[in-house]
C-alpha positions as CSV (number, residue, x, y, z in Angstrom):
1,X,3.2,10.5,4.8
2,X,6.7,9.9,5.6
3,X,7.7,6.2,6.5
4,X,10.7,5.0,7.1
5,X,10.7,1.6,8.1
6,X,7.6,-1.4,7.2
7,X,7.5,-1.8,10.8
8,X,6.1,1.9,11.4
9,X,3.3,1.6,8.9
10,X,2.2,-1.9,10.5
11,X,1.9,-0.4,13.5
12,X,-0.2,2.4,12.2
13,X,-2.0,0.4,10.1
14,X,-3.2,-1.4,13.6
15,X,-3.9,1.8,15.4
16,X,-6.1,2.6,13.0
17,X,-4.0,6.2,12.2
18,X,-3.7,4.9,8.4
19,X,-5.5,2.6,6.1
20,X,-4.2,0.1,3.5
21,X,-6.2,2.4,0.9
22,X,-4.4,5.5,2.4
23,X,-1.1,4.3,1.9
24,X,-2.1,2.6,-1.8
25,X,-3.5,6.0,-2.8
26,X,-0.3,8.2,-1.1
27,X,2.0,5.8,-3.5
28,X,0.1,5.8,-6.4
29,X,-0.1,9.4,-6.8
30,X,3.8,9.8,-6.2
31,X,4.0,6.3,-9.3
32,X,2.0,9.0,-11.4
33,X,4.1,11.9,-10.6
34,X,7.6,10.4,-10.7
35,X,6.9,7.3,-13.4
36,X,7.2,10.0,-16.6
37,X,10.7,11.4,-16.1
38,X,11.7,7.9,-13.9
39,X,10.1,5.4,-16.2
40,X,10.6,2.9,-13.9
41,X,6.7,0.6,-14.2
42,X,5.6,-0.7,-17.3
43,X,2.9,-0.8,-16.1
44,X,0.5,0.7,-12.8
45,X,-2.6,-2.1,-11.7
46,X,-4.7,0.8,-10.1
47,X,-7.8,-1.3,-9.6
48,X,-5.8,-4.2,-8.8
49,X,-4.1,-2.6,-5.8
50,X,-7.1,-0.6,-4.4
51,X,-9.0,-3.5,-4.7
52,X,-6.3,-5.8,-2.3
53,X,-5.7,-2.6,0.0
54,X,-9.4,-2.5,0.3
55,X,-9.4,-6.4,1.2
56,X,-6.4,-6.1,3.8
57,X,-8.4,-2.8,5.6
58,X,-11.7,-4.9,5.9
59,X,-9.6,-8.1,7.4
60,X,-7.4,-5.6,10.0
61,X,-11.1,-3.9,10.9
62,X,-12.7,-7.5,11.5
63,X,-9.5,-8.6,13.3
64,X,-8.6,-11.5,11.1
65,X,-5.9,-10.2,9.5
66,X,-2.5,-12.0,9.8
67,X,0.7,-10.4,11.4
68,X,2.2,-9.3,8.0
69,X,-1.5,-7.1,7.3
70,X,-0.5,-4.2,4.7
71,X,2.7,-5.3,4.1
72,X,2.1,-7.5,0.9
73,X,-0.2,-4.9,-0.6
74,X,2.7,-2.3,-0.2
75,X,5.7,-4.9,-1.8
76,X,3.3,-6.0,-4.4
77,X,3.2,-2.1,-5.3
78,X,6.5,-1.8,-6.2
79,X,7.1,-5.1,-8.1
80,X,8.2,-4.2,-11.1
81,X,10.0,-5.7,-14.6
C-alpha cells in the first residue's frame, strides 16, 4: 500500500479495491514495526480501531456511509499524546 493523498484512499475505499480493515491492519503493522525505535504512541487501541474500520466497511457496503467514509478511522489512527 502506498498512498499519498486521503483523497486516493477514498476513492479506493468506494471501488471496493481496499477496505477500512485493510488499510487499519497495513497501519497497524507498520505502528508495531516502527513504534519501538520511534516511540511515538503511548499507546495502540487495536480492538478499538478494527472494531470502527469494521463499522465504516459495513456502512460503505450498505451505501449509507457519509462522504468522509474511512477518513475518520484513518486520522483517529494517528492521534497521538
Amino acid at each position: 500500500m502506498n498512498y499519498t493523498s486521503l483523497i486516493q484512499i477514498q476513492s479506493d475505499l468506494k471501488a471496493g479495491k481496499v477496505t477500512c480493515i485493510d488499510l487499519v491492519n497495513y497501519y497497524l503493522e507498520r505502528i508495531h514495526q516502527y513504534n519501538p525505535e520511534l516511540n511515538v504512541f503511548l499507546e495502540v487501541y487495536t480492538d478499538e480501531a478494527l472494531k470502527q474500520a469494521a463499522e465504516v466497511d459495513t456502512k460503505i457496503k450498505t451505501g449509507t456511509a457519509g462522504r468522509l467514509a474511512g477518513m475518520i478511522v484513518g486520522c483517529l489512527l494517528y492521534t497521538s499524546d
